[in-house]
C-alpha positions in Angstrom: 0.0 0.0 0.0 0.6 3.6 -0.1 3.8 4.2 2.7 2.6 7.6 3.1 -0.9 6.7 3.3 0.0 3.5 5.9 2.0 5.9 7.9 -0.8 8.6 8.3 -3.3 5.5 9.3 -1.3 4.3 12.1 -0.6 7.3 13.6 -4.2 7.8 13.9 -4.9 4.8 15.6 -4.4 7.0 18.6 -5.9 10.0 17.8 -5.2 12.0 20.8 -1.6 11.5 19.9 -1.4 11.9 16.2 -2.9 15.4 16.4 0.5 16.9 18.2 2.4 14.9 15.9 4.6 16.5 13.3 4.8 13.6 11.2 0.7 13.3 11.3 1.0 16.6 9.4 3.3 16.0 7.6 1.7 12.8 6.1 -1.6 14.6 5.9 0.0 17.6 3.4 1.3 14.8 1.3 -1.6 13.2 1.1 -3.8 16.4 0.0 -1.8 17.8 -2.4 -1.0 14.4 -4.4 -4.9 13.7 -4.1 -4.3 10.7 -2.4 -7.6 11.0 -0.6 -8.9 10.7 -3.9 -7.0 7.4 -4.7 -3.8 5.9 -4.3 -2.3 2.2 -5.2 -1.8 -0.5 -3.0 1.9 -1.6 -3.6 1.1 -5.0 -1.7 -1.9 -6.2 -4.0 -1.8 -3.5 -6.9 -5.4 -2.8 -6.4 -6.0 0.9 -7.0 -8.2 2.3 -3.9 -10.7 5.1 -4.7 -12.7 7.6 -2.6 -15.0 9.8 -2.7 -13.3 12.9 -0.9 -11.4 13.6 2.0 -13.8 13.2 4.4 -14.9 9.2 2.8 -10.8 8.7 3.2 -10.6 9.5 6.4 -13.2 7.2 7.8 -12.8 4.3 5.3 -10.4 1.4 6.4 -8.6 1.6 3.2 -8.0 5.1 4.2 -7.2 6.7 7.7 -9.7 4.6 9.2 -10.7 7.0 12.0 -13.8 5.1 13.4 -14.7 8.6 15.6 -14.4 11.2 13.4 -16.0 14.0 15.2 -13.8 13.0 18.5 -10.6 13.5 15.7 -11.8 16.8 15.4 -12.9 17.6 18.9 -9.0 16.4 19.6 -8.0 18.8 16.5 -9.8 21.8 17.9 -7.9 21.0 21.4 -4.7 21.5 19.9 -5.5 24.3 17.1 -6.8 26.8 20.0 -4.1 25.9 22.2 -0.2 26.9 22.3 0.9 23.6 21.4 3.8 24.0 18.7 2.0 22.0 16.4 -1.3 24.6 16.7 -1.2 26.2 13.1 -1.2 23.0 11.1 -4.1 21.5 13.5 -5.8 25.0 12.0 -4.5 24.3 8.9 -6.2 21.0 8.9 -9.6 21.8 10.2 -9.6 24.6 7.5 -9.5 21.7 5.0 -11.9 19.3 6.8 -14.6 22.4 7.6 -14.2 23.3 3.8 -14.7 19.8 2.4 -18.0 19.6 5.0 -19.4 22.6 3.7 -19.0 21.7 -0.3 -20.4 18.3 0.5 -23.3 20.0 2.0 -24.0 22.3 -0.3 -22.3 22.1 -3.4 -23.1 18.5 -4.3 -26.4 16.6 -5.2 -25.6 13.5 -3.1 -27.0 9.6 -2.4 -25.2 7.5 0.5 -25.0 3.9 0.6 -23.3 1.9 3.8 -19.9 -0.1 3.1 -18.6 -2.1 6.0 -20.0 0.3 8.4 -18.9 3.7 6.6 -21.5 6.1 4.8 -20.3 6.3 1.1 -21.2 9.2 -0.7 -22.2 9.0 -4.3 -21.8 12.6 -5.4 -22.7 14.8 -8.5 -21.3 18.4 -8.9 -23.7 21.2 -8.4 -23.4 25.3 -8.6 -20.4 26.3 -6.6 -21.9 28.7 -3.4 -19.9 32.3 -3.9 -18.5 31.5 -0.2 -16.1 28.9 -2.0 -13.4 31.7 -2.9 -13.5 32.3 0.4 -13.0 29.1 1.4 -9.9 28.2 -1.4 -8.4 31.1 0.2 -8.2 30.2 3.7 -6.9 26.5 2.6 -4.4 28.3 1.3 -3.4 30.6 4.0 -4.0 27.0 5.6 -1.0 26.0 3.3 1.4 28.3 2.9 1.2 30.6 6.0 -0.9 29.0 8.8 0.4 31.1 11.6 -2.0 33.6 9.8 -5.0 31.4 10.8 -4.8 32.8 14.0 -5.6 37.0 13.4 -8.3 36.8 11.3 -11.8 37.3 12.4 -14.1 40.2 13.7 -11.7 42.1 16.2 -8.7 40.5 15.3 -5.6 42.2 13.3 -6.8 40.9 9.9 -10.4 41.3 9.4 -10.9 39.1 6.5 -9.6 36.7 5.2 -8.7 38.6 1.9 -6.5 40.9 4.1 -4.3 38.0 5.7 -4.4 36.5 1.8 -3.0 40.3 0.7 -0.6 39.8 3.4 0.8 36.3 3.3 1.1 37.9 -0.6 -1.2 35.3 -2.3 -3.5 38.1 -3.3 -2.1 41.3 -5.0 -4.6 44.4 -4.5 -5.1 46.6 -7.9 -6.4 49.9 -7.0 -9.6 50.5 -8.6 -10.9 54.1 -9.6 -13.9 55.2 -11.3 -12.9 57.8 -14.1 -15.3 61.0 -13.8 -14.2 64.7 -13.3 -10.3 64.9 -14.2 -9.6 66.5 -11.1 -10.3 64.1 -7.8 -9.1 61.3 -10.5 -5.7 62.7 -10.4 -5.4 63.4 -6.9 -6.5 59.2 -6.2 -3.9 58.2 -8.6 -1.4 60.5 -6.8 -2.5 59.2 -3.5 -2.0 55.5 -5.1 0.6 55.1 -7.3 3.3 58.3 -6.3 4.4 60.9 -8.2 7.1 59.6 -10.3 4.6 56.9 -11.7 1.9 59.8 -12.6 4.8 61.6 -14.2 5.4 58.7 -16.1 2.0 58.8 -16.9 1.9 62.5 -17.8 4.5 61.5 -20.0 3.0 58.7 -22.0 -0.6 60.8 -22.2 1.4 63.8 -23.9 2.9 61.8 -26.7 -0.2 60.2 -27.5 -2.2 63.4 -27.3 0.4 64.4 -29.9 0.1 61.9 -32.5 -2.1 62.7 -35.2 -5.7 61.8 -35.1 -6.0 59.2 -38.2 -9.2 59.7 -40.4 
């Protein structure tokens, strides 16, 4: 089978242990950004495992096998809100597992059927909610700066979770301006881009304004 994915599934046998593990994590990211959640060979029999998501993999016995799954993330909240050093990628990880609940929910037209004790869901694609660029932005914050995690929310030093995305520099701003009267235009654009880009502007305006107009 899957070494990375045999690794992960033993170190969730104990779950209260595997969620201050540094390997646990470290398994985990390997498993969901190769899509191994998705499926994955079995190098002892050849067989090619399949699920149907993240959440399916980690409750199947082909997968993590976590018989308690709401304990896992009652264990995961214990150590994300805590000062435990492995805090962030706990958050990290119940960014991913909150974002894959809420898509199954409501993005997907769904029928279950039981296998060896395990709801399997039998899902077809549905309209996207607009919340779901919210959500592929905080699994990346998730990703690549997860001490982030932490300062965003109402009251906190990053309100949204655009801001921490502008700041971890996955998202770069573009000012916006609505050309009307000449005047407060140019004083925005001073205020945004500086002065030597409007002279540069100024610049490139003048020697188009003195090409000849063709008829």
């Amino acid at each position: 089978m899957s070494f990375t994915v045999f690794s992960a599934r033993s170190l969730a046998n104990h779950l209260e242990n595997a969620v201050g593990e540094k390997a646990f994590y470290f398994y985990m990211r390997e498993i969901i950004d190769n899509k191994l959640y998705e499926k994955y060979r079995d190098d002892v029999n050849g067989e090619e495992c399949k699920f149907d998501g993240l959440l399916q993999f980690m409750q199947h016995k082909d997968g993590l096998g976590i018989k308690d799954l709401p304990l896992f993330e009652r264990c995961l909240a214990a150590v994300a809100s805590s000062s435990h050093k492995m805090a962030s990628q706990a958050q990290w990880l119940m960014v991913e597992l909150q974002g894959r609940k809420r898509f199954s929910h409501h993005g997907t037209n769904q029928h279950t059927e039981s296998e060896g004790g395990v709801a399997i869901s039998h899902s077809k694609p549905a309209r996207q909610l607009s919340s779901d660029s919210q959500e592929r932005i905080l699994r990346r914050i998730a990703r690549d700066s997860p001490e982030l995690l932490a300062d965003i929310g109402k009251g906190k030093r990053l309100k949204s979770a655009r801001a921490a995305a502008i700041e971890a520099g996955i998202i770069t701003p573009f000012p916006s301006l609505q050309l009307k009267d000449p005047a407060p235009t140019a004083q925005k654009l001073l205020a945004k881009k500086g002065k030597a880009w409007c002279l540069q502007l100024l610049e490139e305006l003048s020697g188009l304004l003195e090409e000849p107009v063709s008829e």
